[in-house]
N, C-alpha and C positions, 0 to 999 in steps of 0.2 A: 504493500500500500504506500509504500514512502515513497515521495519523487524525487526527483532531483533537482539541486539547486536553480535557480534562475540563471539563467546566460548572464555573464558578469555584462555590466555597462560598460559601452566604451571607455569611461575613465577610470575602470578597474583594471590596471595594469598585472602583469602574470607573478610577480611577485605578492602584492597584494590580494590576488584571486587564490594564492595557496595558501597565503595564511589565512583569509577567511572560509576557507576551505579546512583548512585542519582545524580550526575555532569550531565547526559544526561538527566534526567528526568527536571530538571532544567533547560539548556537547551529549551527541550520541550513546557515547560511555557512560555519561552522570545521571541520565535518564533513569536508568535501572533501581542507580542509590537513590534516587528523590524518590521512585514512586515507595522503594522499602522503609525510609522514615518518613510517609506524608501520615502516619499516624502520628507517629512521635510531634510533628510539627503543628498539626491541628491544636494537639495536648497545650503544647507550649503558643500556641496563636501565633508562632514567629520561624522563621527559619530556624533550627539548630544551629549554635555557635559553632559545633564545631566542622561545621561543613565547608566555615570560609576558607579553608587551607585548602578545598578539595574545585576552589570556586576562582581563585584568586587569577588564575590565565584568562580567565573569562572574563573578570573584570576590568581588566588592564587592556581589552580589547579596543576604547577609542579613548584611551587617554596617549595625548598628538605623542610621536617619539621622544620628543624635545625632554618630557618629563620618563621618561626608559617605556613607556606602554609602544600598544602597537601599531596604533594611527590609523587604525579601519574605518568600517561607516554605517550605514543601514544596512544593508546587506547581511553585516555582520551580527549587527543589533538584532534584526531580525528575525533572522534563519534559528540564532541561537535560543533566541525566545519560544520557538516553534519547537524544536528540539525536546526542549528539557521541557516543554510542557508534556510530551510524550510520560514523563515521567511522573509530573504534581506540576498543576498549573501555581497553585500558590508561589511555592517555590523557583518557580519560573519566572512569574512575577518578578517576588524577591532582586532575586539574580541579575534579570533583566535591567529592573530598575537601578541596581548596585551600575552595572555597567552603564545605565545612561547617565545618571549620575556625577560620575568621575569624568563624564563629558561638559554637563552642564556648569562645574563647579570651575570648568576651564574660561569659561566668561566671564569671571571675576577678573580684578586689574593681574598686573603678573605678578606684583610684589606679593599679594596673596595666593595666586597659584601657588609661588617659589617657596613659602612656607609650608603648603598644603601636600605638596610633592617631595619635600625634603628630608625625607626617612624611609618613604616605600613609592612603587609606582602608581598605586591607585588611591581613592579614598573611599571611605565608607559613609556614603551621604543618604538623608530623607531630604526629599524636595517638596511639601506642599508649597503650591504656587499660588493657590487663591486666594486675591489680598485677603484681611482681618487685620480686625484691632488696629493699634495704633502706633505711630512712632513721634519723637521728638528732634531734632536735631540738640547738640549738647557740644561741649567743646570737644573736638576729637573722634567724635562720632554720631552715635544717634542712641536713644535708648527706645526700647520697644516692649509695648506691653499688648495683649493678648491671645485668645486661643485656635491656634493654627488646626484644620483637618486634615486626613489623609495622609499620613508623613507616612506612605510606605514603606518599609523595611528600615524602621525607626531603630527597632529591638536589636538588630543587626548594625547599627550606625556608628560613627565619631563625630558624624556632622550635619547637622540639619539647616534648612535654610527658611527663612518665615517672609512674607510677602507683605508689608503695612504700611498707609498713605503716609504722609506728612504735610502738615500746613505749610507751603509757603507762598509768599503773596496772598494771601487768600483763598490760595487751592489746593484741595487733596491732592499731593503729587504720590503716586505707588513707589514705592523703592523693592528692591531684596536685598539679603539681607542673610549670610551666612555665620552660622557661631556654634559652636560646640557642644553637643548630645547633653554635657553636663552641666550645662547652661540654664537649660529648659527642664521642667517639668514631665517627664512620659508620662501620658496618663491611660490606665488601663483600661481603654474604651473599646477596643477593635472586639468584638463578640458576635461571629457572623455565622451564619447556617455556611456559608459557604465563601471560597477565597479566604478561608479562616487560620490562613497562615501565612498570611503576608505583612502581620504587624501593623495595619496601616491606622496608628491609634493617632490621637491628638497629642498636640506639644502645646505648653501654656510657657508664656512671655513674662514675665512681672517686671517692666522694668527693667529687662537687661540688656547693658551698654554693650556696644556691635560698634569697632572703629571703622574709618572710615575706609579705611583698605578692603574693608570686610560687607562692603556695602555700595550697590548701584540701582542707579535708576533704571525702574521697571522696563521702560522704553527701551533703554539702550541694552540691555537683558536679553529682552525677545527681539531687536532689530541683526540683519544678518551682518553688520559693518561697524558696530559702536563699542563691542566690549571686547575683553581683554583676548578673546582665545582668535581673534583676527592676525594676531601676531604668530601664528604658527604655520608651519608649512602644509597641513593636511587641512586640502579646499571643505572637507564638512565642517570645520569650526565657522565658515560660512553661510553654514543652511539654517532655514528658519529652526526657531525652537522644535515645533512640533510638526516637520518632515518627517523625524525618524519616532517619537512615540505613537502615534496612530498607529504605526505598521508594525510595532513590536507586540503593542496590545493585540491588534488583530492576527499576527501570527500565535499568541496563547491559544489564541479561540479555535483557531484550526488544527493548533498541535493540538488540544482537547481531543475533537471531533476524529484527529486523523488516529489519537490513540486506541478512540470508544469504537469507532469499526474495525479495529484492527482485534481489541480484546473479544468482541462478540463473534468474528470469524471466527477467533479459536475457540471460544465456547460452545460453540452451534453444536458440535461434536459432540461433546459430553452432557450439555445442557437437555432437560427432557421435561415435557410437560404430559398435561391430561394423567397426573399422579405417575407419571413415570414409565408413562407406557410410550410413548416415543419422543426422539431425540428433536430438540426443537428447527435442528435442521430438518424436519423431514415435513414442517408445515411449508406447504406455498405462502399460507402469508406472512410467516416469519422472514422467506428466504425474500419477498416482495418489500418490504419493510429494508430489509438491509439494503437493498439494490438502490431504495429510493435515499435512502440515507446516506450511500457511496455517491450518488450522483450529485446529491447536494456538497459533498464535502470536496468533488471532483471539480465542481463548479466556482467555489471556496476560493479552492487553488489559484484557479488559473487569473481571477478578478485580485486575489492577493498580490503573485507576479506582476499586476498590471500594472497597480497602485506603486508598488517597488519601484519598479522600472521608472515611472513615471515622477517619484519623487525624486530619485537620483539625475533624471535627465535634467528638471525642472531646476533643480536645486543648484547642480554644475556648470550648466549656462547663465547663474546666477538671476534668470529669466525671473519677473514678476507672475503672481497667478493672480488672472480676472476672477471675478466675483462667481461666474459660472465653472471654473475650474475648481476653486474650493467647493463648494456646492459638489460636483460631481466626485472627489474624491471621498468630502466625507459622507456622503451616500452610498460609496462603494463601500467605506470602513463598514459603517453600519451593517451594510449588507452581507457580506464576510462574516461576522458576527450571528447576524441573525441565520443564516445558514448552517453556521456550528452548530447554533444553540436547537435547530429546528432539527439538525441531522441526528443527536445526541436525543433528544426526547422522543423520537421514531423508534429509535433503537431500546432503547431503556422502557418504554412498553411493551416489548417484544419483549421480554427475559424474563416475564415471569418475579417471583418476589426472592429470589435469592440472588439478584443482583443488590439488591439494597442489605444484603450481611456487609457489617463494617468495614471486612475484612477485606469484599470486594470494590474494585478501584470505579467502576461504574459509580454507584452512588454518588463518589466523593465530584466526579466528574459532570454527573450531573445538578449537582450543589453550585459547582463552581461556575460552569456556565452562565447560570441566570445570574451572579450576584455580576459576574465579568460583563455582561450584557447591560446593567443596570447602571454603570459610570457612567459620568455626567458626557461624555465623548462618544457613548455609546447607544446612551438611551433612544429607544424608536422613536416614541414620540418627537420630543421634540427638535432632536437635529435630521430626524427624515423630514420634517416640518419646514426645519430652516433650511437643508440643505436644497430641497425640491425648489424653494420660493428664490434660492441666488440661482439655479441654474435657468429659471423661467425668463431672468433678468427682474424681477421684483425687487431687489437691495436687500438689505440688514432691515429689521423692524425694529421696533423700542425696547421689546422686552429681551432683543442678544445682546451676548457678551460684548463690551464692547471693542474689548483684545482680541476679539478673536481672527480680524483679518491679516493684524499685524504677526499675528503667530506664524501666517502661512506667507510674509511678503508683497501683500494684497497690492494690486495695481489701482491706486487711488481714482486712476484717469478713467476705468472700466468702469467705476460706481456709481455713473450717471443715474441709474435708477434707485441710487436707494433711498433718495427722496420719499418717493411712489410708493414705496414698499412701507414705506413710514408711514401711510396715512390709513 
C-alpha cells in the first residue's frame, strides 16, 4: 500500500533528494517503536522523554547547515510526518512539530538563533501562535502576561514561544515572543479522546520579561523577507510561515488512513464475524467497504502530491498567491483530511467490535482522526466556507483571520474583490 515518494522538484538537487530520502527511510524504522509505546504515550498525554535520542536526526532535518542540521524543506517535513504516523499519529504530531519548530525559531534575529544553537543542533520548541493576553514594552524588553493554547509538544520542550499585542501609538501591535519552558507555567489541560498524546496543553505568562533579542514583530515573523532566518543559505527560510505546516498536518491524516487499510488487509484473514462462522474477508460487503476506503485514500494521495508540488514550486519562485490560489489549496488541505477521516470510518465499521480492544491500533486511529480533522486549519465548516468564497473571487469576509493571507504571501493586487465579499 505504501507509495513512493513525490518526484523531487526541480530545486531538489541529488544530494538533497538522498538525504531526504534516507530522512523517510528512517522515518520508516520508528514507525514500529511509536505504534508499540502509543499506549504508554496516551498514559503520559505526551510523547515519552525518552524517545528524543531515538528522534533527534529527525529533528535537525530543517535547521539551515549554518547551525550543523541539514537544511531540507517540505518534502522532508512532510513525507516524515506521513511516515511515523504509520506508527501513532500523536507522536507524529509531536515529532513533526519538534522539526518544524527548530525551523521556525530560525526567524528570530541571529544573535538569538547563535544562542539557541550553541550547544546542540536543534531545539526543543512549543509554538502556539495565536495572539493572547498581553505585552508591555519595559527597558530591554517586553514583559508578557497571559494564557497561551495549543503549545504542542510543550511536555517534550526547552522553549516555547507566546504571540501578544502591545500598545503602541494607540495600536495593538502583535509581537512573538520566544522564552524558556521554565519561564511559563505548563498547565495540565490537554485531556482528549483522541491526538491525546501530543501534549498540546496551555502555557500561562504572568508577567514574564522576554529581551529584546528574544522578540519580533508578528509581521515580520510571518512575512517571507523581514526576519532573521533570511540570512541563511537554504531558499525555504524564504517561504511563507505556513507553506510547509498544512502539508505536514495533512500528511498525518493520510499516514493514519494509509496505516488503517493496510492493518484491516491483514486482518481480513483472521478477523471473523456472524459468531465466528466466517472470516470477515469472505463478506462482499466487507471486501466493498475496503475497496471504497482504498480509493478514497488513493485519491488522498495523489491531491496531497499536488499540494507539495505546488507549495515548493510557488514558494521557490518566491511567486505571490492570489486570493483564488489560497482558496484552492486550503480546500485541497481540507479535503485530504476529510478523505482520511471518511476512508478510516468505512473501514472501522467493517471490523466488527474487537477492533475497538485497546490493544488494537484501529481505535486509537480512529480517535485521532476526528480530533486531527477538528483544528482550527482543518475544520469543514468553516475554511470549506472561506476557502470556496476566495476561489469564486468573493475576498476575505469580517469574520476571517485577518493573518491569514499574509501567512501564504497573498498578492494584495489580486484582492480587488474583497470588498464584495465584505458586505
Amino acid at each position: 500500500m505504501t507509495i513512493t515518494a513525490p518526484a523531487a522538484p526541480p530545486a531538489e538537487d541529488a544530494a538533497t533528494r538522498a538525504a531526504t530520502d534516507a530522512l523517510i527511510a528512517r522515518a520508516q524504522e520508528l514507525a514500529p517503536t511509536l505504534r508499540a509505546r502509543a499506549a504508554d504515550a496516551e498514559a503520559l498525554r505526551h510523547m515519552p522523554k525518552d524517545l528524543i535520542p531515538e528522534v533527534e536526526s529527525l529533528i535537525t532535518a530543517l535547521v539551515p547547515k549554518k547551525w550543523g542540521g541539514q537544511g531540507l524543506g517540505i518534502r522532508a517535513l512532510a513525507e516524515v510526518a506521513r511516515e511515523l504516523a504509520h506508527g501513532d499519529a500523536s507522536m507524529a504530531w509531536t515529532i513533526a512539530f519538534l522539526m518544524d519548530h527548530s525551523w521556525l525559531v530560525c526567524r528570530m534575529s541571529m544573535e538569538c538563533q547563535e544562542e539557541l544553537f550553541a550547544d546542540r543542533n536543534y531545539v526543543l520548541a512549543a509554538a502556539p501562535l495565536s495572539p493572547a493576553g498581553h505585552a508591555e514594552r519595559v527597558e530591554g524588553g517586553f514583559k508578557v502576561w497571559g494564557t497561551f493554547r495549543y503549545a504542542s509538544c510543550a511536555w517534550n520542550s526547552d522553549w516555547t514561544t507566546a504571540t501578544a499585542p502591545v500598545e503602541e501609538n494607540g495600536e495593538q501591535v502583535p509581537y512573538i515572543f520566544l522564552l524558556p519552558i521554565s519561564d511559563v507555567e505548563l498547565n495540565d489541560d490537554w485531556k482528549m479522546s483522541g491526538m491525546s498524546a501530543t501534549g498540546s496543553s496551555s502555557v500561562t505568562l504572568d508577567g514574564v520579561f522576554v529581551s529584546d533579542k528574544y522578540s519580533l514583530l508578528w509581521e515580520d515573523f510571518i512575512s517571507h523577507d523581514r526576519h532573521g532566518g533570511v540570512s541563511h543559505v537554504e531558499s525555504f527560510f524564504r517561504y511563507p510561515v505556513y507553506a510547509s505546516l498544512p502539508n505536514m498536518m495533512t500528511g498525518i491524516a493520510l499516514g493514519c488512513a494509509e496505516a488503517t487499510v493496510e492493518i484491516i488487509r491483514d486482518q481480513f484473514q483472521s478477523s471473523t464475524a456472524s459468531f465466528g462462522a466466517l472470516r470477515r474477508v469472505d463478506f462482499p460487503l466487507s471486501r466493498a467497504r475496503w475497496g471504497e476506503a482504498l480509493q478514497k485514500v488513493r485519491t488522498a494521495q495523489l491531491l496531497w502530491r499536488e499540494t507539495i508540488s505546488q507549495s515548493i514550486e510557488k514558494s521557490e519562485a518566491g511567486a505571490l498567491w492570489s486570493l483564488e490560489e489560497i482558496g484552492q489549496i486550503e480546500l485541497d488541505h481540507v479535503t485530504i483530511v476529510r478523505l482520511a477521516q471518511e476512508a478510516i470510518t468505512i473501514l472501522c465499521t467493517s471490523m466488527g467490535s474487537s477492533m475497538y480492544q485497546t490493544s488494537n491500533a484501529l481505535q486509537r486511529y480512529r480517535r485521532d482522526i476526528d480530533v486531527l480533522a477538528s483544528h482550527a486549519l482543518m475544520d469543514q465548516d468553516t475554511t470549506m466556507e472561506r476557502s470556496t468564497r476566495l476561489i469564486l473571487g468573493m475576498g476575505y469576509g469580517p469574520t476571517d483571520p485577518p493573518f491569514l493571507g499574509s501567512l501564504y504571501k497573498e498578492d494584495d493586487k489580486k484582492n480587488d474583490n474583497a470588498e464584495a465579499g465584505n458586505r
